[in-house]
C-alpha positions as CSV (number, residue, x, y, z in Angstrom):
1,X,-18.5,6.9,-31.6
2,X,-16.6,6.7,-28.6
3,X,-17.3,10.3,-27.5
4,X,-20.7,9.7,-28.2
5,X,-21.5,6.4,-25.9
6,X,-19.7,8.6,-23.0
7,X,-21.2,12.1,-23.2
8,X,-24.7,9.6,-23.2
9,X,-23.6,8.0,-20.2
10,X,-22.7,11.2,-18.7
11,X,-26.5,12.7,-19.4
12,X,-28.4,9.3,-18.1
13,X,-25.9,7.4,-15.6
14,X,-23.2,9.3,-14.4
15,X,-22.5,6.6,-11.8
16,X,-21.6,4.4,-15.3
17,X,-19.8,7.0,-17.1
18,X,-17.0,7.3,-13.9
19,X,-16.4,3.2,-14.1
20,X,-15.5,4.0,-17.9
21,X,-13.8,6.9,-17.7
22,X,-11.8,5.6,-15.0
23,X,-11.2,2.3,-17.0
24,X,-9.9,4.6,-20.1
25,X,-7.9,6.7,-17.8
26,X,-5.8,3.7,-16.6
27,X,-5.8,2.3,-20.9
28,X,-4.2,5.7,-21.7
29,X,-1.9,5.4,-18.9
30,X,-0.6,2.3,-20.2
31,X,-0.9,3.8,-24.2
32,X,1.7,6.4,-22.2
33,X,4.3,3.9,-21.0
34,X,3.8,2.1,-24.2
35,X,4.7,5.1,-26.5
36,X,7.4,6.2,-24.1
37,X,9.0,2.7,-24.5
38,X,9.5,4.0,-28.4
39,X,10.2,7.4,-28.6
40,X,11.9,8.4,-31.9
41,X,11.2,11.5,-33.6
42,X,8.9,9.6,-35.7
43,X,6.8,7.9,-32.9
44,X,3.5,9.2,-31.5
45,X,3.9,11.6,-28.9
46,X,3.1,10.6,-25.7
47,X,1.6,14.2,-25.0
48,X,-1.1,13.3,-27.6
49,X,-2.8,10.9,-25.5
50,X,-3.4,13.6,-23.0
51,X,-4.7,15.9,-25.7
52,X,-7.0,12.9,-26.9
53,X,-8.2,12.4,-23.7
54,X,-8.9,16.2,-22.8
55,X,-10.8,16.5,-26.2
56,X,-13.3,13.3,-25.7
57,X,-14.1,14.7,-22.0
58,X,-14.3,18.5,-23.4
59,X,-17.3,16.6,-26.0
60,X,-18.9,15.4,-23.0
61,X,-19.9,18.3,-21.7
62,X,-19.5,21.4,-19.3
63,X,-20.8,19.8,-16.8
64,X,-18.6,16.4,-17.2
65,X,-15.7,18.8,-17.8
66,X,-15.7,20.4,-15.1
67,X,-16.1,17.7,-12.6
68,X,-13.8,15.2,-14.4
69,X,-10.9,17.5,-16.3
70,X,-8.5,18.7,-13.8
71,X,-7.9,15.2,-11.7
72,X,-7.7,13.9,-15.4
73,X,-5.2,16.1,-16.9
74,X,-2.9,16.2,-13.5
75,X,-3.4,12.1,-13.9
76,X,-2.0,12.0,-17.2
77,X,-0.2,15.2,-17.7
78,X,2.3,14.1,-14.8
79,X,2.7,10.2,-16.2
80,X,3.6,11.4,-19.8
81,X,6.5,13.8,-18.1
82,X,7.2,11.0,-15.6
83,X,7.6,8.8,-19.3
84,X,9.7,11.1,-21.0
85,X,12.1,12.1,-18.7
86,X,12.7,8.2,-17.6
87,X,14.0,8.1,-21.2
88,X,15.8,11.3,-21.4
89,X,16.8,12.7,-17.4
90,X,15.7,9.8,-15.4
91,X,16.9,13.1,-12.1
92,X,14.2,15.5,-14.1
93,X,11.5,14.2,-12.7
94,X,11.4,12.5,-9.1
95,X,8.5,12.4,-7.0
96,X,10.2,13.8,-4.3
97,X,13.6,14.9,-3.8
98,X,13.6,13.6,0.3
99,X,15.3,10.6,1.0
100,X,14.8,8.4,4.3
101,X,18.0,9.1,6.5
């Protein structure tokens, strides 16, 4: 249902369909911190919000796809291995290695 109300908004407003997708963007950023704040080997990986993500824009479209899929998956792609290694190597994964002097 979901994938449905946004591959119409993409096709009739796609000035509407960037508000929501921008609005789920940030909910699965904060599904991502969530499940990285309870990672077992049991819990929900936090990878599978990416793919979840990926698969409901992939529904919307080429078009959609293509304009929306790479900032997307660089978006959430980097936040679920900025989560895990905050709770495995909090050094793996730094922004930036520089340091003010």
């Amino acid at each position: 249902m979901q994938t449905a109300y946004l591959k119409r908004l993409a096709n009739e407003s796609p000035e509407r369909f960037a508000a929501q997708w921008e609005k789920r963007v940030s909910s699965w950023l904060c599904t991502i911190h969530q499940r990285a704040d309870e990672i077992t080997i049991q819990s929900p990986a936090v990878f599978a919000v990416l793919d979840e993500a990926m698969e409901i824009l992939k529904n919307c479209g080429r078009e959609t796809f293509s304009k929306y899929g790479p900032e997307t998956h660089d978006i959430l792609g980097a936040e679920c291995c900025r989560a895990v290694s905050l709770k495995t190597v909090p050094d793996l994964y730094r922004l930036s290695a520089w340091a003010e002097p």
